[in-house]
C-alpha positions, 0 to 999 in steps of 0.5 A: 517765034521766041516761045517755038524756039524755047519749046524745041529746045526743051529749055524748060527741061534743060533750066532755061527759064529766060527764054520762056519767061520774059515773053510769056510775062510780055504777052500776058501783060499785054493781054492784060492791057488790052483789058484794061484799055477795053474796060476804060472805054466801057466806061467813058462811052458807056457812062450810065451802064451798071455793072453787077 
């Protein structure tokens, strides 16, 4: 909702950048979370599985 609102707003045009960046930077550290959590559970239940 945030980032619709800061697209019809133009508010990258207009200088806005607070209403883009703190929820893009909050969905791409939570994507990145989630990666890492997937990657800890990879290892813990998979323990012997070699990575190249």
């Amino acid at each position: 909702r945030i980032l619709h609102d800061a697209q019809a707003n133009a508010a990258t045009i207009n200088g806005l950048w607070w209403w883009v960046l703190p929820p893009g930077l909050a969905i791409a550290l939570l994507g990145l979370g989630f990666a890492f959590i997937g990657a800890a559970l990879n290892t813990i239940l998979f323990p012997k599985m070699k990575t190249i």
